[in-house]
C-alpha positions as CSV (number, residue, x, y, z in Angstrom):
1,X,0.0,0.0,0.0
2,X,1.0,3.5,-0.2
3,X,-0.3,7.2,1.7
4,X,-3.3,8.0,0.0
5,X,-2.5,11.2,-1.0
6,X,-0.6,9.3,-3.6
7,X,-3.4,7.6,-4.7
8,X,-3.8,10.0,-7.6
9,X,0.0,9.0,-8.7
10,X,-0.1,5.3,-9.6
11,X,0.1,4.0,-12.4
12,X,-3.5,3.6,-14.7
13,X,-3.2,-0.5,-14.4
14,X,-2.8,-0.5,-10.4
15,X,-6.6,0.0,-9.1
16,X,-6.0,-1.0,-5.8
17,X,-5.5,1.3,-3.1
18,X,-5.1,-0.9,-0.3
19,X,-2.0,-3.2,0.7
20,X,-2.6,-7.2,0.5
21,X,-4.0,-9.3,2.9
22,X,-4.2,-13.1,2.6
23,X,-2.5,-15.8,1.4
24,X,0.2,-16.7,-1.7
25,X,1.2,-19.7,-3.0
26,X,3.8,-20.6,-5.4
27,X,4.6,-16.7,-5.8
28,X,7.4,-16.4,-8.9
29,X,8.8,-12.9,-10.0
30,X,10.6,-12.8,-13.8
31,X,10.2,-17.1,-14.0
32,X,12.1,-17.4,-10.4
33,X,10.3,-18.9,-7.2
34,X,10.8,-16.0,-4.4
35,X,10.9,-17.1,-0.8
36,X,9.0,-13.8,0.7
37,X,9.9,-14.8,4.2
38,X,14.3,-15.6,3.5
39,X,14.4,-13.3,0.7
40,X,13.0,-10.1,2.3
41,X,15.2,-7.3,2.9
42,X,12.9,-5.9,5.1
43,X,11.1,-8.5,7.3
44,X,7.5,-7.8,9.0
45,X,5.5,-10.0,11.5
46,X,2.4,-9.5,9.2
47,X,4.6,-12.4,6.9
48,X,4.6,-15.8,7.7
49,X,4.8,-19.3,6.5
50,X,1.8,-21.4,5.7
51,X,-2.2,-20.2,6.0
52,X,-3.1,-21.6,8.9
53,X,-3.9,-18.8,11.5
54,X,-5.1,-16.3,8.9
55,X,-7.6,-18.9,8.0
56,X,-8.9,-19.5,11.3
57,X,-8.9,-15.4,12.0
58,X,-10.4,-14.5,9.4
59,X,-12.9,-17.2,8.1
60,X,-15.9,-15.2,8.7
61,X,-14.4,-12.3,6.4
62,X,-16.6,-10.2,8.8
63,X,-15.2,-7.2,11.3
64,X,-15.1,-7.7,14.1
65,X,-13.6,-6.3,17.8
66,X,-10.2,-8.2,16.7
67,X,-9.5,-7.7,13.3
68,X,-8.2,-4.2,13.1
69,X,-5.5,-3.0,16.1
70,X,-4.4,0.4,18.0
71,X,-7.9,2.0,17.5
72,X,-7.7,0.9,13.6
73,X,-11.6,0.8,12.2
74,X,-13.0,-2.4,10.7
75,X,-14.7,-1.2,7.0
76,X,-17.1,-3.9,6.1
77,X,-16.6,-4.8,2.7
78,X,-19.3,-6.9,0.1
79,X,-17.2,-10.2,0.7
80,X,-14.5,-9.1,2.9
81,X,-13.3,-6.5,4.9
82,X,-10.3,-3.7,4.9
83,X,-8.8,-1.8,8.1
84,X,-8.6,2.3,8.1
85,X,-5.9,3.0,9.9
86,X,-5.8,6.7,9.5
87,X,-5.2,8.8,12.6
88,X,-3.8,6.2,14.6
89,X,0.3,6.3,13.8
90,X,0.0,2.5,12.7
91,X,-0.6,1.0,9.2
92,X,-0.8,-1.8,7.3
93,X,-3.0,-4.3,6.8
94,X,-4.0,-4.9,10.3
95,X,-3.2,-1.7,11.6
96,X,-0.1,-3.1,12.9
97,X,2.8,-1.9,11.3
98,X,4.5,1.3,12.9
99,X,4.4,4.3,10.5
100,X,7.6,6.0,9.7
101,X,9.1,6.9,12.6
102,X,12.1,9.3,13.2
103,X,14.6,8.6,16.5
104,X,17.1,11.2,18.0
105,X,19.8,10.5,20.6
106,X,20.8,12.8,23.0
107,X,21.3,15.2,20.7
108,X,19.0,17.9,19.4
109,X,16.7,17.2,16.9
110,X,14.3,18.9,14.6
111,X,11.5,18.6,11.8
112,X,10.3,20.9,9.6
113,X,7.6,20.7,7.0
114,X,7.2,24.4,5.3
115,X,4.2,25.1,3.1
116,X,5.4,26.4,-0.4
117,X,4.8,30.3,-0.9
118,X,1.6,30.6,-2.5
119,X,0.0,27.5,-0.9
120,X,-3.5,28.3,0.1
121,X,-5.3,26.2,2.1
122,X,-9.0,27.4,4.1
123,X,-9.5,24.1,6.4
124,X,-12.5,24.0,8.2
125,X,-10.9,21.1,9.8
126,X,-7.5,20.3,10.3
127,X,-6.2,16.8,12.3
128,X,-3.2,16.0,13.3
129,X,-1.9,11.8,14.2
130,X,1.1,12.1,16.1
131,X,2.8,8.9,18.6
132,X,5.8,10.1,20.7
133,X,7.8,7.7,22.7
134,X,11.0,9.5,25.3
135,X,12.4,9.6,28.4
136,X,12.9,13.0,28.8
137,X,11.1,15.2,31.4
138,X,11.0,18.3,29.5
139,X,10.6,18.9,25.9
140,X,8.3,20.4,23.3
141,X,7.1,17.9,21.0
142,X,4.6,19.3,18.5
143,X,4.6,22.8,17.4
144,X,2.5,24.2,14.5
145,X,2.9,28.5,13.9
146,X,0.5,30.2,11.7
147,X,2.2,32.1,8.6
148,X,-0.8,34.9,8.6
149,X,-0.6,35.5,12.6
150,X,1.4,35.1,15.5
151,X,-0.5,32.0,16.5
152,X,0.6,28.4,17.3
153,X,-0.3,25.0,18.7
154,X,2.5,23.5,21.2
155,X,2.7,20.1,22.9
156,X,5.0,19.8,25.3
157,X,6.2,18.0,28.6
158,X,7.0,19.7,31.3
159,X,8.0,17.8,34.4
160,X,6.7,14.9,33.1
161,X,3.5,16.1,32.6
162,X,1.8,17.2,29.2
163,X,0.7,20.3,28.2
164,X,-0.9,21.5,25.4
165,X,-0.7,25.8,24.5
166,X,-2.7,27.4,22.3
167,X,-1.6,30.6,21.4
168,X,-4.5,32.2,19.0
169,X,-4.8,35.6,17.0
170,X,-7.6,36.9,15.0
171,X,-8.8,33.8,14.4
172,X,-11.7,31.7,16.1
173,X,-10.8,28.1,16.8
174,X,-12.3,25.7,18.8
175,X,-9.8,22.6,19.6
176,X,-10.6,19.0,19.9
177,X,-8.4,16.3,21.4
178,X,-8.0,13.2,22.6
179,X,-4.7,11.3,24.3
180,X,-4.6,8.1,23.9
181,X,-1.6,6.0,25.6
């Protein structure tokens, strides 16, 4: 599978949007057998050898409570079923697979994601899927500024506790969150 804001960006011939789930036998690529458990060069625990316990989870092709994890919705499909795993910081099939993470060591770290000049966007709704994982006591973890005012959104932790600041300016906002951990 791949983001789907890159949907629009496949090629004609691939109409699927959504990464595999099931079973393969005798898989060949170019006339050659491939082993996709030995040959991988990156492994996952979604991959295994043989059918058995997909079979027995998912005989009933029906969602239910178990199929999809960390807060993953079940879509009902006409003879099967698919896992949404948006705003959740997990993905693939299952919901299982960690999205791409980024890890800093002592050090200082930063990301920054600038919006091209130009860009204009008028969200009635903006949300924002975000898993953080430290050991550290104090540190700012999230900040978003606005490029038309003085405003911004911070999470931090500060003695071990987290905060969230909203810092607002001729604009009216109303915030909804949820922590989930």
């Amino acid at each position: 599978g791949v983001e789907k804001t890159s949907f629009g960006q496949l090629p004609k011939p691939i109409i699927s949007q959504h990464g595999f789930q099931g079973c393969l036998a005798s898989f060949e690529l170019s006339g050659q057998s491939v082993d996709l458990i030995t040959d991988a060069i990156v492994t996952s625990s979604l991959v295994e050898t043989g059918c058995f316990e997909y079979d027995s989870l998912h005989s009933t092709r029906k969602c239910h409570h178990e199929i999809c994890s960390n807060r993953g919705r079940c879509i009902q499909r006409p003879d099967t079923f698919m896992c949404d795993c948006d705003m959740t910081t997990f993905r693939g099939p299952t919901c299982n697979d960690e999205a791409i993470a980024y890890e800093f060591s002592s050090g200082k770290g930063i990301i920054s994601y600038i919006l091209p000049n130009g860009h204009k966007s008028k969200p009635t709704r903006d949300m924002i899927a975000v898993g953080f994982m430290t050991s550290i006591n104090d540190a700012v973890l999230l900040r978003i500024e606005s490029s038309r005012s003085n405003g911004y959104l911070e999470i931090e932790i500060v003695r071990n506790n987290l905060n969230n600041i909203f810092h607002v300016v001729d604009y009216s906002y109303s915030f909804e969150y949820s922590f989930v951990g």
